[in-house]
C-alpha positions in Angstrom: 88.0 49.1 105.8 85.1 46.7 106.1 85.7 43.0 106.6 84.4 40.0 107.6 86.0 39.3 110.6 84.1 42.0 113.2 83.1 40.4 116.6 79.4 40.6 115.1 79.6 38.1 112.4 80.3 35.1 115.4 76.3 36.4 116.9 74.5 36.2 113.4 72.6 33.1 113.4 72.5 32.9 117.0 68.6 34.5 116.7 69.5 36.8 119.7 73.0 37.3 119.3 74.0 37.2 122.6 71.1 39.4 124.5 69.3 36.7 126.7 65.6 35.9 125.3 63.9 37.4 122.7 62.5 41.0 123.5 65.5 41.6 126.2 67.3 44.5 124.0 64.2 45.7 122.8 63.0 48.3 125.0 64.0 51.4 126.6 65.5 49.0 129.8 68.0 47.6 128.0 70.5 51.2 127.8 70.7 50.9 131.8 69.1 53.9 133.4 68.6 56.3 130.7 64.8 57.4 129.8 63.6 54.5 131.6 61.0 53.8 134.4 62.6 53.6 138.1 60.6 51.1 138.8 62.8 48.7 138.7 65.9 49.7 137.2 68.2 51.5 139.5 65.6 50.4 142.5 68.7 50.9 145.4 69.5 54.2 144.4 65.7 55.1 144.2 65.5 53.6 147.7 68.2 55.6 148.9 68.4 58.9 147.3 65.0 59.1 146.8 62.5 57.3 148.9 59.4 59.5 148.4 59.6 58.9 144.0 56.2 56.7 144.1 53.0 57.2 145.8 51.2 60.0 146.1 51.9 62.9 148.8 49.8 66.0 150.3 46.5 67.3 149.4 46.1 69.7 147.0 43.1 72.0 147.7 40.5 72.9 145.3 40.6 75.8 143.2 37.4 76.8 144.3 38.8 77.8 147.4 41.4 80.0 146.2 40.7 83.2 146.7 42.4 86.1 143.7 43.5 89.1 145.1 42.8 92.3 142.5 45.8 94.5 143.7 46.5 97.6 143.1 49.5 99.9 144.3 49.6 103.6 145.3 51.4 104.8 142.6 48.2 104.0 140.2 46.1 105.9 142.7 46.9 109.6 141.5 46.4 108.2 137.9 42.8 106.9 138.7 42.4 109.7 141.1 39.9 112.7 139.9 38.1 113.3 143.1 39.3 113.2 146.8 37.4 110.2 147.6 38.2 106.8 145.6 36.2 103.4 146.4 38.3 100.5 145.0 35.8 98.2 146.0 33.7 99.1 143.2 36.2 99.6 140.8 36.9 95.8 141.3 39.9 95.7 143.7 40.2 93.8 146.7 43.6 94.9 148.4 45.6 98.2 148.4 49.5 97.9 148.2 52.3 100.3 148.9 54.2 100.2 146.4 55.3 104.1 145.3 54.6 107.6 146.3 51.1 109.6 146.8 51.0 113.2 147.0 48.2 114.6 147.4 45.6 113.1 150.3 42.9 110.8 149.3 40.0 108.9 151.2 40.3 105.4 150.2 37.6 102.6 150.6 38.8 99.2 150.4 38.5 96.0 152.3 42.0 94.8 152.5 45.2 97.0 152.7 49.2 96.6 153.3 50.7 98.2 156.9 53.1 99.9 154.2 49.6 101.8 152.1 48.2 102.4 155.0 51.5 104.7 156.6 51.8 106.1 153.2 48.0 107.1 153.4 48.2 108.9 156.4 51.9 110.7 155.8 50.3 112.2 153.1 46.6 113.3 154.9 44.4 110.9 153.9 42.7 108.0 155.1 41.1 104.3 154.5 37.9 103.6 154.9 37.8 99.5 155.4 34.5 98.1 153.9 33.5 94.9 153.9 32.5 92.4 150.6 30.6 89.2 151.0 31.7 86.4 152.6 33.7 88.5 155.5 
């Protein structure tokens, strides 16, 4: 039942009502550590737990200097397959992988491959042909 004897009627008036200067219980730094800046509220446990939270660290390299792999794996190679002889290179791909089962032998031309593709290759007959792309 409302009344007028709550602990709250003894703060009005008081302009702050009991929360230091004006502007103190304003902000998100007044509810102690949630959704606040670390700067400086909790600043010993930041020190402690986590002493690397400001500043920057590491480099990160350009993207320009990434360089995509177009894989592809054997088990798409009896699919694409109508001839003996297949050159990935031009058919966009840079690296051969061994994931899955050829059957029938194939001469591959590509410039990058997997130890894995390459046993699988040669179990079955076939061969790579390594060819080179700009900038190798």
């Amino acid at each position: 039942m409302p009344h007028k004897l709550r602990k709250i009627r003894k703060t009005r008036g008081s302009r702050t009502q009991g929360y230091g200067r004006i502007g103190q219980h304003r902000d998100s730094g007044s509810k102690g550590h949630r959704k606040v800046g670390r700067h400086k509220h909790l600043w010993s446990l930041v020190v402690t737990s986590e002493p690397n939270y400001f500043g920057k660290h590491g480099f990160t390299s350009p993207q320009s200097l990434h360089r995509k792999e177009n894989t592809i794996n054997l088990n798409k190679l009896d699919e694409i397959a109508q001839t003996p002889q297949i050159n990935l290179t031009e058919l966009g791909y840079t690296k051969l992988l061994g994931t899955g089962k050829i059957t029938k032998p194939l001469t591959i031309t590509i410039s990058t491959y997997s130890k894995s593709a390459q046993e699988k290759i040669k179990k079955a007959g076939g061969e790579i042909v390594t060819s080179q792309t700009n900038g190798e």
